[in-house]
Every structure is written in C-alpha cells, then in structure tokens.
C-alpha positions as CSV (number, residue, x, y, z in Angstrom):
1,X,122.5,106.8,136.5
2,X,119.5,108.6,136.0
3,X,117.9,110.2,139.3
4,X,116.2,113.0,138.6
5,X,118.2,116.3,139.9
6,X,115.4,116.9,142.5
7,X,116.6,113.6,144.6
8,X,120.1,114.4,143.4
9,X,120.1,117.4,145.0
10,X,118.6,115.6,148.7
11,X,122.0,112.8,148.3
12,X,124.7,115.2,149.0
13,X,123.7,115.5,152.7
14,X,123.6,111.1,152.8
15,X,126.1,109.8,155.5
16,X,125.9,106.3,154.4
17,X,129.0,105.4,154.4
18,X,130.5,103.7,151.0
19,X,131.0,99.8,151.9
20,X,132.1,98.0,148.9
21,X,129.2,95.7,147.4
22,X,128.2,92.5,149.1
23,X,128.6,88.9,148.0
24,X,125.4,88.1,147.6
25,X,125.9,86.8,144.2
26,X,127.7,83.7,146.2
27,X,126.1,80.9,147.7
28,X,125.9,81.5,151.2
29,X,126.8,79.3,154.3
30,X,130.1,78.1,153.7
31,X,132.0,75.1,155.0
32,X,134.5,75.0,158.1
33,X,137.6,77.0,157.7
34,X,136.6,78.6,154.5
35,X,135.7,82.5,155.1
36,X,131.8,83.2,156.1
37,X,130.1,85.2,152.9
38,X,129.5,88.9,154.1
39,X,126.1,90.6,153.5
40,X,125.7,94.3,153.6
41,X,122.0,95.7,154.9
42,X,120.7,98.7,154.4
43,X,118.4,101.3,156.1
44,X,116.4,104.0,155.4
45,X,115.5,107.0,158.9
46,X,112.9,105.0,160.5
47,X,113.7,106.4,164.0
48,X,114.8,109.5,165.5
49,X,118.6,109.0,165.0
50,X,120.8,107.1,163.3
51,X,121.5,105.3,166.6
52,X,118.1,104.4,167.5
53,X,117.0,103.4,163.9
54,X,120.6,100.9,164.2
55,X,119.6,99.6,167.9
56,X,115.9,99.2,167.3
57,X,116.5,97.0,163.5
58,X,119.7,95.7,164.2
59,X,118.1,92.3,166.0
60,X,116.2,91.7,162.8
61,X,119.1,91.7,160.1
62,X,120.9,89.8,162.8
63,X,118.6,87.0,162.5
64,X,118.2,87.3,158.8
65,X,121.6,87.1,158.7
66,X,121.8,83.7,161.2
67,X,119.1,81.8,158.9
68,X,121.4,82.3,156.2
69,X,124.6,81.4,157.5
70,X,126.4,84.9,156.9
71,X,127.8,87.5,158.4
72,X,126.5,91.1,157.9
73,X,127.1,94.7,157.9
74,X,123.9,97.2,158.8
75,X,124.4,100.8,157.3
76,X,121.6,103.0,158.3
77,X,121.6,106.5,155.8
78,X,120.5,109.9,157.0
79,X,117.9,110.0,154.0
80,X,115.3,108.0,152.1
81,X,117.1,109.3,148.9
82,X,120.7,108.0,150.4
83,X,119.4,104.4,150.7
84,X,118.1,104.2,147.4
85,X,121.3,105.2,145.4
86,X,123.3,103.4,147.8
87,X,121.2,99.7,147.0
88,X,121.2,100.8,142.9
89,X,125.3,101.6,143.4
90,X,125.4,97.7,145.2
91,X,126.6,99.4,148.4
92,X,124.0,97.4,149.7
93,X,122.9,94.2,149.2
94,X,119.6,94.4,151.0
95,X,117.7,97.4,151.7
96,X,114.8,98.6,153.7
97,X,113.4,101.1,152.6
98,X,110.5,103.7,151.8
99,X,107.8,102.7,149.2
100,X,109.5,105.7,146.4
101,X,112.9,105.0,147.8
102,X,112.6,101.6,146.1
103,X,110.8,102.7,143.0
104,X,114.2,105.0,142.6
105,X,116.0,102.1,142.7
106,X,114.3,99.9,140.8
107,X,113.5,102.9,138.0
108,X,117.7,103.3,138.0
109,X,119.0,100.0,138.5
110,X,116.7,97.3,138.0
111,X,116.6,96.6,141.8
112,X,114.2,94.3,143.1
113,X,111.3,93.7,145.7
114,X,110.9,90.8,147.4
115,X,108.8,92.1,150.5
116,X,106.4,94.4,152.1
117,X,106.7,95.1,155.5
118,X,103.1,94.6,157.6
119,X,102.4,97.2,160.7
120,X,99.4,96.3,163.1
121,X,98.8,93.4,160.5
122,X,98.6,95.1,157.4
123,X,100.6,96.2,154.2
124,X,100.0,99.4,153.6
125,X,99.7,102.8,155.8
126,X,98.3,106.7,155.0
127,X,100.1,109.5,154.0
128,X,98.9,112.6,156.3
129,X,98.8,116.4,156.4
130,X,98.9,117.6,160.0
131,X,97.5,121.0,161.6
132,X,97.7,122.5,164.8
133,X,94.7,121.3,166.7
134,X,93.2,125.1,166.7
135,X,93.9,125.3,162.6
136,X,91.2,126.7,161.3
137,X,91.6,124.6,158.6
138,X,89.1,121.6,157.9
139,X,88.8,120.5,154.5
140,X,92.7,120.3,153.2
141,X,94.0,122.0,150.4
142,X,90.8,124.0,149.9
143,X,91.2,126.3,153.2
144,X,94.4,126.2,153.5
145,X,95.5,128.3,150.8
146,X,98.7,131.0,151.6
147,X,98.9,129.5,154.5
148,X,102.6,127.8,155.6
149,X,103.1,124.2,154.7
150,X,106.2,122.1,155.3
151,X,106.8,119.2,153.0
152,X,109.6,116.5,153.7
153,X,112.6,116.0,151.6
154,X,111.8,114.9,148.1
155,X,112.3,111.2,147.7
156,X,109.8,110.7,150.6
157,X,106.8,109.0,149.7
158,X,103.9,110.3,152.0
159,X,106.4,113.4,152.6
160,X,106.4,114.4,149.0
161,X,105.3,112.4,146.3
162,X,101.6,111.3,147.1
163,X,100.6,114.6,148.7
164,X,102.1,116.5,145.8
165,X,100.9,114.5,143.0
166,X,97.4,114.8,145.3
167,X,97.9,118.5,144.8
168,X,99.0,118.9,141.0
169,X,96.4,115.9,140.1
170,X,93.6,119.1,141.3
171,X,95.5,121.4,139.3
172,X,98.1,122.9,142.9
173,X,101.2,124.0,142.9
174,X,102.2,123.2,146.3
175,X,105.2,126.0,145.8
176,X,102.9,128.8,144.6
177,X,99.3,128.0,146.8
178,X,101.1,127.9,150.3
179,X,104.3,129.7,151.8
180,X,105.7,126.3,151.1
181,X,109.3,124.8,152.3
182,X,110.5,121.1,151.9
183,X,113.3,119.0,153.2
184,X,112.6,118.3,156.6
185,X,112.5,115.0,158.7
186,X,109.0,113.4,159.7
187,X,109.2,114.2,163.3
188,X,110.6,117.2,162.3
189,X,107.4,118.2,160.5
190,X,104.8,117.0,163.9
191,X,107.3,119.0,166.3
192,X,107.3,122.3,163.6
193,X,103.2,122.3,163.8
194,X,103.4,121.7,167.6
195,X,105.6,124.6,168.4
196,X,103.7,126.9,165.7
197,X,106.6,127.1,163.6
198,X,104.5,126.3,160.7
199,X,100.6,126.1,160.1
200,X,100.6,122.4,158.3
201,X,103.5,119.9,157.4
202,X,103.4,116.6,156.2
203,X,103.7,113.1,157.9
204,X,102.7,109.6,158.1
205,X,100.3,107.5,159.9
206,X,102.6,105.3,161.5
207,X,105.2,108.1,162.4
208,X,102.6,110.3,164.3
209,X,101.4,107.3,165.6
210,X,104.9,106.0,166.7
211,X,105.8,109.5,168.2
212,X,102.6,110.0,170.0
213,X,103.1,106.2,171.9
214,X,107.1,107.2,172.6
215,X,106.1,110.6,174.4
216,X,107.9,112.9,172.1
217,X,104.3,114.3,170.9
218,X,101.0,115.2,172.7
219,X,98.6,113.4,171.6
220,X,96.7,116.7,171.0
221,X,99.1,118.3,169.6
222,X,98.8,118.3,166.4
223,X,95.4,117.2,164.3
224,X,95.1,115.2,160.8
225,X,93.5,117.0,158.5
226,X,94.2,115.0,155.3
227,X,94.7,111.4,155.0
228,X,95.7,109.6,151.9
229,X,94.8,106.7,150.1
230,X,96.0,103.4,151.3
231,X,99.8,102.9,150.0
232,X,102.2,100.1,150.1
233,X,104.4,99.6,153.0
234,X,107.9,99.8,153.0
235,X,110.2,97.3,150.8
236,X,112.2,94.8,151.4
237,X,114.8,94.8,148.1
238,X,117.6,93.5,146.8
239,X,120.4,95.2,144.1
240,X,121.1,94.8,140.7
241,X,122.9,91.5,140.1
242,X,122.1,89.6,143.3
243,X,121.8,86.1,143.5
244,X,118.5,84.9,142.5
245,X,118.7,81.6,144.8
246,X,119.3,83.7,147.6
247,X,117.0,86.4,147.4
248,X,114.4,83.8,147.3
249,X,115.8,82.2,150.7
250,X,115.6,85.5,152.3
251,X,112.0,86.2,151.0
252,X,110.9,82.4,152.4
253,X,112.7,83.6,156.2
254,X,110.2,87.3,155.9
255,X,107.1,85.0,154.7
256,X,107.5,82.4,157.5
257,X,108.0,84.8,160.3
258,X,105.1,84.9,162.7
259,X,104.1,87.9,164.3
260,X,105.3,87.2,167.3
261,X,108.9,86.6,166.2
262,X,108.5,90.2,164.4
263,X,106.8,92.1,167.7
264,X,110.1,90.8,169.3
265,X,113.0,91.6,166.8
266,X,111.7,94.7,165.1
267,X,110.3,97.7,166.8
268,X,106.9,98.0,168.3
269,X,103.5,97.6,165.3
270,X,105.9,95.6,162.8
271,X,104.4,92.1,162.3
272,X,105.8,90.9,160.0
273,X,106.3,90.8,156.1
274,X,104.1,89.7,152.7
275,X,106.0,88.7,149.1
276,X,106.4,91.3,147.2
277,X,107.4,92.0,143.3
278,X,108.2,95.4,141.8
279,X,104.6,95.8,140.6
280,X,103.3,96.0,144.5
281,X,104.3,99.1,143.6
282,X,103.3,100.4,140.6
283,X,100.6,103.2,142.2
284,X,104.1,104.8,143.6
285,X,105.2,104.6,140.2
286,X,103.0,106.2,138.4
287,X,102.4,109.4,141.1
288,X,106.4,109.5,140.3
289,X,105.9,109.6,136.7
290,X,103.1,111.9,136.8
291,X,105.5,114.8,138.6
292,X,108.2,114.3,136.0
293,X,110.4,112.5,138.3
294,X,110.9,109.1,136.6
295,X,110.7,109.0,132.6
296,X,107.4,107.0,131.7
C-alpha cells in the first residue's frame, strides 16, 4: 500500500467497520436453496451523520442489490480517505465515493470506475471557497492574504486537492499565506464562516446548496467567493479483483435508470448516473500528482 502519509494520517479517525471482502468475483443470483451471494457497499459522508447518509442511500443499494439478485451490506465511513482504503483493502465491493477518494483507490489498488453520479442532470459540480457575506474579500486568494482559512480533511477533492493545487499552481502556500487549519467536515466549514469562527473555508456547490434547501444554513449566510472549474462527480467503483461480468451488470442497472427512479431512491438533485472509466478522471489525477500526493 502506497497512500501517501498525508491521507494516512486522516484514516486513523475512519469508523468503517472491517467487513471481510465481498463475493463479487462469483456469479450472482443463485438458484433455490443454495446460499444468496453477499455484496458489501460502501459510502463516503454525504450527509450530516453517519445515520442520515445510511437512511438517505440505503434505498438505492437496496435496489441495486434486488436487480442483481444479492443480498448486501451498506458501510457508510466517517471520511472520504476511510472509503477509499477500505474499497483498495476489498472491504468493499462497491463504493461511492468522492472524485480523489477513487483516484486513491485506483492509484493503490487498481480499482475501478464504472459510473459518475449526475446532480440536477449533470456530471460534474464546483469546488467553492466561502466568506462571510460582510468579507471584505472579493477577488480570492489575492485579498485574502493572512487572513483565516479552513480547509477540509486531505483526501477531499473540492476540500483540498483542487483549491490547493489552485493555490500552489500561482505559486501559494495555503499553510504560510493564510492562518490556515484543515481537517474539518463540509458543513463544518459553512457553519465555521457563519458563526465567525473563521474568515473563509472551503466547500462544495452541491453541499452549500444542499444545506441551504435543508435549513441548517441561511441562505445569506455565507457568500462564494471562489468557484472552481467544472470537476467530475462522484464515482461509482468497484475493488481490485471483482468480477468483470458483474461490474458490467451493475454499470447497465446506473445507465438505464431514469431520473425519476433516481429523484425517488437517492436524495434530493441526484438523477441519475453516466458510464464511467478511470480516465473520467484523470484532471483529479493530475492536481494529485502535481501536490506530491500520488507518484507520477
């Protein structure tokens, strides 16, 4: 295993637990009185909790799980970084899970895409840096240097990675130009701005978005003062050593779902899912290799 020690250092706080690996290098579905293969899912901390990420998924792997004639097991880990070591360890067989989270896993393992997940119809989302909505800050980095910055924990893609490589790509240090911390949750980041804990923090479209619709943020408060490129949406993947046969019957069940199937078994915005291969998501890659965090 070759993780780098700065996303080694995020896994000791993980709470996935350690299932043993899955069967999916079986063929699935089988025959009265003969023992049900068992497939083990995986989750990265889409949702406030643990509990609400299970409850507000759970009906989707379900239904994967129906089409294939299996039964299932849904882990849900406490960080991006957990899920990924987890599906390159085979303590899962399938994993959602962030756009860096996979590019770990596939760097380590060999583990594979075989979906994008669309929100509001599309594949791909924005990496943001938010301010308080009286910041004085406009034009992100350039006025807001010394000023305190919260990044999320280190395997996060639009946490970490892309507004870091941003950063060092314009010749930053992040850790030198503001009073800069790192580790924290999304909503963590939006609530830290809100209350004036920090001056900017990092975040995600979709999660502002998300927490802004649910009630837990005012829509005011907080303001986007730095939007990234658009990046690939979250991946669908499966570990090392998984049956080809059947990762290509799960990839047929995400392509065939309609939108409204989706709305209904997966939280509110996802709509559904596009193939995917490992080079979807090469522009992660490369921000990854340019930091030193993945060997070239």
């Amino acid at each position: 295993m070759r993780l780098r020690r700065t996303v080694l250092a995020v896994l000791a706080v993980t709470l996935l637990g350690a299932c043993g690996g899955g069967g999916g290098g079986t063929s699935a579905g089988a025959g009265e009185g003969v023992p049900r293969e068992k497939l083990t899912f995986g989750i990265g901390p889409y949702l406030p909790t643990a509990d609400d990420t299970k409850a507000g998924f759970e009906p989707f792997f379900a239904h994967v799980a129906e089409e294939l004639g299996v039964d299932y097991e849904l882990q849900v880990a406490s960080d991006f970084a957990g899920i990924a070591v987890a599906l390159a360890n085979g303590k899962v067989d399938v994993a959602w899970l962030g756009p860096y989270g996979f590019v770990l896993a596939n760097h380590d393992s060999d583990a594979r895409a075989i979906a994008t997940v669309e929100y509001d119809g599309k594949p791909t989302y924005h990496a943001i840096v938010v301010a308080a909505p009286d910041s004085p800050v406009a034009n992100w980095p350039d006025d807001a240097q010394g000023r305190s910055m919260s990044f999320a924990e280190v395997a996060s893609t639009s946490g970490w990675l892309v507004p870091t490589h941003f950063l060092t790509q314009r010749g930053i240090d992040p850790k030198t130009y503001f009073q800069y911390s790192e580790g924290a949750a999304h909503p963590a980041n939006e609530v830290a701005v809100a209350t004036g804990r920090v001056e900017l923090a990092t975040d995600y479209d979709r999660n502002r978005n998300a927490m802004i619709e649910s009630g837990d943020l005012d829509e005011g408060a907080t303001k986007v003062v730095w939007e990234s490129e658009p990046l690939p949406n979250d991946a669908i993947a499966v570990r090392p050593g998984f049956d080809p046969e059947l990762a290509r019957r799960i990839q047929a069940i995400l392509d065939a779902m309609p939108a409204d199937q989706a709305e209904e078994l997966l939280p509110e915005h996802y709509t559904g899912f596009t193939p995917a291969t490992d080079d979807s998501y090469r522009s992660i890659r490369d921000a990854a290799v340019s930091l030193g965090q993945l060997d070239g």
